[in-house]
N, C-alpha and C positions, 0 to 999 in steps of 0.2 A: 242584610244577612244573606249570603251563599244560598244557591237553592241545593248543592251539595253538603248539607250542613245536619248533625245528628239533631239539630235542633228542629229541623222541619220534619222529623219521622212524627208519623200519629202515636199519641202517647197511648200506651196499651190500657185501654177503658172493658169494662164489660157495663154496656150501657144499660140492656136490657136481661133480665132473667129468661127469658128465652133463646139468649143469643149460644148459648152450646145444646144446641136439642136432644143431645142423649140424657139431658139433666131434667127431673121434672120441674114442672113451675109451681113453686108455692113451698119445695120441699125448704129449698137454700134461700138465703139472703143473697145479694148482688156482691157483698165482700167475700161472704164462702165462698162461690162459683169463682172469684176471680184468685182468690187465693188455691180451689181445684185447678184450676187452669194452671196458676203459675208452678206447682207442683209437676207438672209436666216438661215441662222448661228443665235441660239439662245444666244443669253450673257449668263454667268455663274453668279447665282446668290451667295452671300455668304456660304450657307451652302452646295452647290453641290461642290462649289470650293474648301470648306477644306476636300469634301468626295473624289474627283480626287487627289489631292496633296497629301493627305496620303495616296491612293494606289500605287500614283509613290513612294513616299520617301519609304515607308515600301516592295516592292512588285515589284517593278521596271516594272509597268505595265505601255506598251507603248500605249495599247489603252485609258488608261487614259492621259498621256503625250499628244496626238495627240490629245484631245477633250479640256486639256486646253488651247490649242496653240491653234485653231478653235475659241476658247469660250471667247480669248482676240484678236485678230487680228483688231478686233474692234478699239480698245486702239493702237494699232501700226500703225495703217492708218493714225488716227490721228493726232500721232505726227508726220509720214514720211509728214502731210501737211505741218506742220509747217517749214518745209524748202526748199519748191518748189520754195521759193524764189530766192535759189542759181542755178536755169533753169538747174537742171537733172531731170531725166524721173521720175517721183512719183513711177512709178512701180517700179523703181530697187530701192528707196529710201523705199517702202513699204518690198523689199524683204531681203534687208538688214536689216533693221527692227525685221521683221522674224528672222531672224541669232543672233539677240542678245536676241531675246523673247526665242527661242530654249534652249540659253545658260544659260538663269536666271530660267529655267524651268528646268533646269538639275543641279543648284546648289541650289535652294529655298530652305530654311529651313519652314516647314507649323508650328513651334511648336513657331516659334517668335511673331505671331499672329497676320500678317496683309496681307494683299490682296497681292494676286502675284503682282499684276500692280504698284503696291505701288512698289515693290523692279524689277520688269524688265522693269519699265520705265527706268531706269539708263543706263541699257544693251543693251536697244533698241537705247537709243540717242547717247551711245556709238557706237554701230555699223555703225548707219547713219552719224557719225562725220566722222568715220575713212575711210567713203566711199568717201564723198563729200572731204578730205584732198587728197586721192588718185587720185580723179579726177577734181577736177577742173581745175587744168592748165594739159595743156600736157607738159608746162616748169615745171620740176618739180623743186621745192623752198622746201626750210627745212623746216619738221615740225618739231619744238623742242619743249621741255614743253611749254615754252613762248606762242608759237604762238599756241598749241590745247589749251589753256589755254582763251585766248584770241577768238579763234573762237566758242569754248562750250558760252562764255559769249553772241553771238551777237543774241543771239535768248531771251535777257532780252532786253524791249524796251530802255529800258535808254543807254545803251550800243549801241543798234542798232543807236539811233539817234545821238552818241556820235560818233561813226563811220562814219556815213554819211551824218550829217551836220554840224557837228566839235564841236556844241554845250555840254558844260558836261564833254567832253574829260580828260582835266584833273581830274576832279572827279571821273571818272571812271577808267582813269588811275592808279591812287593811289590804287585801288585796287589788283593791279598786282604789284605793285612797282616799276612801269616805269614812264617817262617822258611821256607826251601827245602828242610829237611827235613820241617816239617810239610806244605808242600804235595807232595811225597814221599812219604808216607807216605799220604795223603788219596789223591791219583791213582792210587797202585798197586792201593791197595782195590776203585777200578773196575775196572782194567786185567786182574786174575788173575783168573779163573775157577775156580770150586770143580772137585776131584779128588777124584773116589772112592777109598776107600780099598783098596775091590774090584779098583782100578789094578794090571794086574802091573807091579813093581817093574823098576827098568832092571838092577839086579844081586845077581846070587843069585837070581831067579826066585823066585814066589810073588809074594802079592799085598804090595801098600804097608801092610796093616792086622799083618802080620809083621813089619815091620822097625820096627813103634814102641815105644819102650820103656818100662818099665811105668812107670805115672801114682807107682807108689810106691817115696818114696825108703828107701835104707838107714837104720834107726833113727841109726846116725854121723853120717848125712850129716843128717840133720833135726835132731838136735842143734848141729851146728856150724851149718845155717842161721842156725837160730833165735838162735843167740849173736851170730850176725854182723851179723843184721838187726837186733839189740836195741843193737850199738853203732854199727853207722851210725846207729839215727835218733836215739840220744844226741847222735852227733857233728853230724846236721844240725840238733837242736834248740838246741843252744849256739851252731852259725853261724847260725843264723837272728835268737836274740837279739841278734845283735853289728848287725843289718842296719836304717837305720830305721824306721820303718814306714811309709813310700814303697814303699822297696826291697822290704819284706818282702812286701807286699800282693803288688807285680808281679809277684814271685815264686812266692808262693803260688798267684795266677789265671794265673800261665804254665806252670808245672812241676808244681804238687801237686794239680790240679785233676780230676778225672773230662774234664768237657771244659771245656778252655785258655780264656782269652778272648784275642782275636785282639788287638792292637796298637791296631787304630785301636777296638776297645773301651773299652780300658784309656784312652787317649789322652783320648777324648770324655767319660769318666768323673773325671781327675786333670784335665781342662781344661789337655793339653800339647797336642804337636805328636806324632806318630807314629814320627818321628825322634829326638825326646826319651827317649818311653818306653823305643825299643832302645837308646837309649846306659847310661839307668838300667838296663836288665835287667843290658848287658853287664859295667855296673859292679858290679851287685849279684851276677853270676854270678861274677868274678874274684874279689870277697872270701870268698862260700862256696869256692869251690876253695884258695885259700891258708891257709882254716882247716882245711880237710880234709890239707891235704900238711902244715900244721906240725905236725898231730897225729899 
């Protein structure tokens, strides 16, 4: 990386509650004082903006670099607000933020002729995505396209409400090309918050790591699993033969899969329609179920 690069300016931190001394200590939190400070900070109106942006692009001047970043940080707070929902700290959501304004400031083009903010809000919500992906669970779960796909959407209200009160779901699902229970199952991933097990428990008192029950089963009970799971996948390996191998495929890459492939996959792959594929599934799904109930 360029040592002329908006990416190597120090991202504006207010480290310590002491660091503006006309402030007292104890009065503000470390976000109030940084958000007084940024209050200070004049916005860049249109014409100063394309006179900074053409001395970075032409000139690689970093004190122009470092007065647009100042001159928008405005616009990065407030989208870092937009996702205080998901309880990380605004500050590290504001300074990640930062880190994608940096990056859209060191590739902006000024001669396409629209506002920086207009093109690093992308970069900004990019950055704040791939932060809260990193941390939300300490269990760390796969993000795959599917699911940043699905967690960029939940900050559209309809999607939000779609996610957490199951209303809409499939309508919104169809926009990913999944099932409403797989976009269900994807959204709540973000939505739940890991719980210690240290938790005391709502009843019977003691902690949640008491009331789990032990990892091992009774020698009976692993017996009769194991018998059980040796004739289910007899009986789904016989329904599977019965299926052709259209059906079988879709099946296989919808159901038996580690991770599914999505519809409009599958679609762009057999050269159908999306609507095609779910009719094949469903019809592929009613023959395995009817060879399962005659048997």
């Amino acid at each position: 990386m360029s040592k002329n690069s908006p990416e190597n300016l120090p991202i504006p931190r207010l480290e310590k509650p002491n660091a503006l001394k006309s402030y007292h200590a104890g009065e503000l939190s470390p976000l109030d004082m940084w958000y007084r400070e940024l209050r200070q900070i004049p916005k860049l109106d249109r014409e100063e903006e394309a006179k900074l942006t053409k001395l970075w692009a032409e000139e690689k001047d970093l004190q122009a670099a470092q007065r647009l970043l100042l001159g928008n940080l405005h616009a990065v707070a407030a989208i870092a607000r937009e996702y205080r929902h998901f309880g990380l700290p605004e500050m590290d959501l504001i300074q990640e933020g930062t880190i994608g304004l940096m990056k859209a400031i060191h590739r902006f083009d000024p001669e396409r002729g629209f506002r920086l903010m207009t093109y690093a809000s992308w970069w900004v919500r990019a950055a704040i995505h791939d932060y809260i992906l990193k941390s939300w669970s300490i269990v760390k779960m796969g993000t795959n396209k599917m699911q940043r796909r699905v967690f960029a959407g939940l900050k559209k209200a309809k999607h939000a409400i779609a996610a957490i009160e199951g209303r809409l779901d499939e309508e919104v699902a169809n926009e990913y090309g999944i099932s409403g229970s797989e976009f269900q199952n994807i959204a709540h991933a973000f939505l739940q918050r890991d719980v210690s097990l240290d938790t005391e428990a709502e009843e019977g008192g003691g902690s949640m790591v008491m009331a789990l029950p032990s990892p091992d089963a009774h020698p009976e009970e692993q017996v009769i699993a194991e018998d059980w799971s040796s004739h289910q996948s007899g009986l789904l390996h016989d329904a599977m033969a019965n299926l052709s191998d259209r059906d079988r495929l879709i099946i296989t890459r919808r159901h038996l899969s580690e991770e599914p492939d999505t519809l409009k996959d599958l679609a762009e792959e057999l050269g159908i329609s999306i609507e095609r594929v779910r009719q094949l599934e469903a019809r592929a799904m009613k023959k395995l179920k009817a060879s399962f109930d005659v048997s």
